[in-house]
Kinemage of the C-alpha trace (Angstrom):
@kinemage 1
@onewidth
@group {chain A} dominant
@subgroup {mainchain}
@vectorlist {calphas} color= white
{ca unk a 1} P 44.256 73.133 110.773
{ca unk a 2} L 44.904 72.802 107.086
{ca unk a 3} L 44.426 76.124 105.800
{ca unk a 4} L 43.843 75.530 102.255
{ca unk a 5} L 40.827 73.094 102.946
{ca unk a 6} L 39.867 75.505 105.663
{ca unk a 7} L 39.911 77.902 103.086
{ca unk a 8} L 38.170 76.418 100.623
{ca unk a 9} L 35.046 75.306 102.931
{ca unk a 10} L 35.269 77.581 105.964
{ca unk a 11} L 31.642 76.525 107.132
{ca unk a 12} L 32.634 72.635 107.250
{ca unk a 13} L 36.269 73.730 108.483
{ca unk a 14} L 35.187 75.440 111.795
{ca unk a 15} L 31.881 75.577 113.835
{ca unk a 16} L 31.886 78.873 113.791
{ca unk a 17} L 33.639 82.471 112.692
{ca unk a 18} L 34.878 83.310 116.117
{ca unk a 19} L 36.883 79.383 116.057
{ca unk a 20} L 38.588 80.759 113.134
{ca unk a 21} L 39.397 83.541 115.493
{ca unk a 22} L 40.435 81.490 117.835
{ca unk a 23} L 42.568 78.659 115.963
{ca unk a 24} L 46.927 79.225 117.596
{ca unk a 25} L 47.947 77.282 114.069
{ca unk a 26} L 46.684 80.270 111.842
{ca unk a 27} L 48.542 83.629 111.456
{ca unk a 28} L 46.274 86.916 111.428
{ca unk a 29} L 46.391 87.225 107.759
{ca unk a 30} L 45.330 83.560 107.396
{ca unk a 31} L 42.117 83.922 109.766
{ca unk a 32} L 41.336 87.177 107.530
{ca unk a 33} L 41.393 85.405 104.294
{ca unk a 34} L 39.456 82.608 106.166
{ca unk a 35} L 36.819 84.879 106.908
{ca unk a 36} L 36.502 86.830 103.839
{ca unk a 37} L 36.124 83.518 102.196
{ca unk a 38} L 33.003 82.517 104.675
{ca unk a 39} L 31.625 85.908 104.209
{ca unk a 40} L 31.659 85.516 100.444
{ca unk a 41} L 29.476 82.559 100.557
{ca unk a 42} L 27.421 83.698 102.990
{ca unk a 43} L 26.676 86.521 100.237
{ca unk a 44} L 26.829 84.111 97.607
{ca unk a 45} L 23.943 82.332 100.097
{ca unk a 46} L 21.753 84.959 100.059
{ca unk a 47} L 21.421 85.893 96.415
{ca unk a 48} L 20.329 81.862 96.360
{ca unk a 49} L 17.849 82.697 98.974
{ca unk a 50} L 16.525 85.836 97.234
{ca unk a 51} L 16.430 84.005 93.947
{ca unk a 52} L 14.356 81.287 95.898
{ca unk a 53} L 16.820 78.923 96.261
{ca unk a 54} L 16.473 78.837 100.066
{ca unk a 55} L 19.287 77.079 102.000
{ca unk a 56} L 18.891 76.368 105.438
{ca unk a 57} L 22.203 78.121 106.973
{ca unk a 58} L 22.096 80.570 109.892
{ca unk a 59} L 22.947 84.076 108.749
{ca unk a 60} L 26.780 84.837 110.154
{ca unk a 61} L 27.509 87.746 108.096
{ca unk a 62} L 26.980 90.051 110.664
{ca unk a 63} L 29.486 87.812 112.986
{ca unk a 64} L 31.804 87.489 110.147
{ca unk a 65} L 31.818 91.460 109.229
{ca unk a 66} L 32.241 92.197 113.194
{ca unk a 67} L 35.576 89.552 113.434
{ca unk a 68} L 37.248 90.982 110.239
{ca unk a 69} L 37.119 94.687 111.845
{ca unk a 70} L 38.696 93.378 115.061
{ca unk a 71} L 41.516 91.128 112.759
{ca unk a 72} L 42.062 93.421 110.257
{ca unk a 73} L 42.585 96.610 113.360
{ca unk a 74} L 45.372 94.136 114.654
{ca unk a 75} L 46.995 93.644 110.910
C-alpha cells in the first residue's frame, strides 16, 4: 500500500477503517495518521450534509473513533 495516496484518499485507498487496521505493509503510526485523515473527512462530510450538501457516504466515524483508541493504546 502506498501510504501517501492512502493518505491522501483513505476512503478510495481501503474498503473500510478496520482494512487500514489490518494492512502488514503499514506501521502503527502510519494506520493512525491513516485514520485520523478518514475521520477528518468524515467530519468535513457532515458539515456538507448539515449545510445541505448531502453526500451519499455511510457514516464511519464511530468505526474510525473506536480503531484509533485500540491503535493509539498499542502506540
Amino acid at each position: 500500500m502506498d501510504f501517501k495516496k492512502s493518505l491522501k484518499n483513505p476512503a478510495e485507498a481501503f474498503n473500510s477503517p478496520q482494512n487500514v487496521v489490518n494492512d502488514a505493509e503499514l506501521t502503527t503510526e502510519q494506520k493512525i495518521d491513516v485514520l485520523k485523515q478518514w475521520r477528518y473527512d468524515e467530519l468535513e462530510t457532515e458539515v456538507a450534509d448539515q449545510e445541505n450538501m448531502a453526500a451519499d457516504k455511510p457514516d464511519k466515524l464511530g468505526e474510525i473513533n473506536n480503531l484509533l483508541i485500540e491503535l493509539e493504546g498499542k502506540s
